[in-house]
Steps between C-alpha positions, in 0.01 A plus 500: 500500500289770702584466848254461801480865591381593143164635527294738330672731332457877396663599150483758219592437155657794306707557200809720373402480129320175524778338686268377744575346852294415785591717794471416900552759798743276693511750775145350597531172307895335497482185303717237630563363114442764236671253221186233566240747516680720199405177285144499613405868483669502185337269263299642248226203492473402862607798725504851463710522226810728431905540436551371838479587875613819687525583848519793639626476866670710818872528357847385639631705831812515264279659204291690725787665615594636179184648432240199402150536586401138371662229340406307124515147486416320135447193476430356071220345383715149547570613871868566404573808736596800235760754579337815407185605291481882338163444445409372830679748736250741341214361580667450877542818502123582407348222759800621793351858443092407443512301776677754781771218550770813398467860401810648422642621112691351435406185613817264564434144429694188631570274215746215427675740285526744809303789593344646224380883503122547334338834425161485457212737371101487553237465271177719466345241773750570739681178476886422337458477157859498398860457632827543398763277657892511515525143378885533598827503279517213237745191544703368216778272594386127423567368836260736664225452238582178534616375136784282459532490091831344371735735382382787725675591784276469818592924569421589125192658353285312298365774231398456171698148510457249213285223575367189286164493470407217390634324821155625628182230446427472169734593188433834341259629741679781470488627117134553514544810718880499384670526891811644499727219590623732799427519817563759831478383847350728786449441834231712729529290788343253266652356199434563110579432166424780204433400141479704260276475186268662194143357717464325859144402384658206242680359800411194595524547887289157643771300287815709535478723841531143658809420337668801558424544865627177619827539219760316706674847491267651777553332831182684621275475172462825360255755377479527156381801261459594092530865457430670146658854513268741325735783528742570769275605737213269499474114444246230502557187735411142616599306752529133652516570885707217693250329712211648374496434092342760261401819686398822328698728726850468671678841669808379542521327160363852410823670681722172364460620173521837535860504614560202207380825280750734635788212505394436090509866458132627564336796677513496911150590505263264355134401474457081488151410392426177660197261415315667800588859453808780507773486712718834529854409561812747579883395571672837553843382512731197504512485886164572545171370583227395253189667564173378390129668466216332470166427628347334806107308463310384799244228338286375767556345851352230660608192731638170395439156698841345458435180614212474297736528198740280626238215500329589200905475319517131685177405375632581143855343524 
């Protein structure tokens, strides 16, 4: 429900790769319940439309001790609160920087997943254009991701570990687009399941996504991606984002299966072409970070009457 205070509301919508959230200064505009209004702003029919809700807002003293000039807060399109969001952090970047709330370049971002360190370059019009973010180093062990799978110690690794596929919604969804019945588990401060297979675009995702990010297995639901490896360097991907449901871009699914690559025996530098564009993606070294390049999109801005919305979803219920 949106609170008293909620008024009027300034926002801009913009896009990493058609990832697309609605964005609100929350230096000048805190919102008292971002899950609530994340629901509103997000649907595609009756508000704004987009992924979800981000904030971008004064950080921690505790982060802004270490360096942060703002802080990221992500809230999905179901107003589950997200951990991180490659794509998003971009486009912070980009409105931080537009806007005059920060200058510096690196710019260090507060997330859930810490603070994160963004380099960013302008376009010909003067504004950030693109950004390349240490997404931070990759976690494996199940109990961090969190996965408890029988038979798997909570510490191990989950790579390339057999899985039956047909546990998943229908029988033989899979042999269309024959999956490999594997699976690698990668956590970027969010958590993610890889499939392999020959073509993501003969995946049923509205019937099986569903399934597999609410699998008993993941205590937290889980993001889940079908990659098709071209070569070793590039692959094609598609993804069911927890929360959120098809999108056509995810950066830290993006950086997920990049170091699933490297763990299956792929190149450290890859490019992952996403429904909504390229993604570069680079893991120099076990113990390092991922680093991802992409894009940043301002679409337009405007301002949102939350209450309004609110009454127009009770008149509907």
């Amino acid at each position: 429900m949106v609170t008293r205070t909620a008024q009027r509301i300034p926002f801009t919508k913009m896009h990493g790769i058609g990832n697309d959230y609605v964005y609100v200064d929350a230096f000048a505009h805190p919102i008292a319940d971002p899950a609530s209004v994340a629901q509103l702003v997000a649907d595609r029919q009756f508000g704004i439309g987009g992924d979800g809700l981000i904030l971008v807002a004064p950080p921690s003293d505790d982060a802004r001790a270490r360096g942060a000039s703002v802080r990221m807060r992500m809230f999905n399109a179901d107003g589950s609160e997200g951990g991180m969001c490659g794509n998003g952090i971009r486009c912070v970047a980009k409105f931080a920087i537009d806007r005059g709330l920060a200058t510096a370049n690196p710019l260090h971002v507060e997330t859930k997943r810490g603070v994160l360190s963004v380099v960013w370059t302008r376009g010909e019009d003067g504004m950030v254009a693109h950004a390349t973010v240490d997404m931070g180093a990759p976690i494996l062990a199940c109990a961090q991701i969190p996965a408890v799978i029988a038979g798997v110690s909570p510490h191990a690794h989950c790579i390339a570990h057999p899985v039956d596929l047909a546990q998943f919604d229908v029988a033989g969804w899979h042999s269309r687009a024959n999956v490999s019945p594997c699976m690698t588990l990668v956590s970027m401060g969010n958590p993610h399941v890889i499939l392999d297979c020959d073509d993501p675009w003969l995946i049923d995702l509205p019937s099986v996504g569903p399934s597999i990010e609410r699998c008993a297995w993941f205590p937290d639901r889980i993001n889940v991606h079908f990659v098709a490896w071209k070569s070793n360097e590039v692959c094609i991907m598609r993804t069911w984002e927890r929360g959120s449901g098809i999108t056509l871009a995810c950066g830290t699914g993006a950086s997920a299966v990049c170091v699933a690559g490297v763990l299956t025996g792929r190149a450290r530098e890859i490019v992952a072409h996403l429904p909504g564009g390229a993604l570069s993606l680079r893991w120099p070294s076990d113990d390092a970070s991922v680093f991802m390049t992409g894009s940043a999109t301002e679409v337009f801005s405007g301002e949102v009457d939350l209450a309004a919305l609110e009454r127009n979803r009770r008149a509907r219920a």
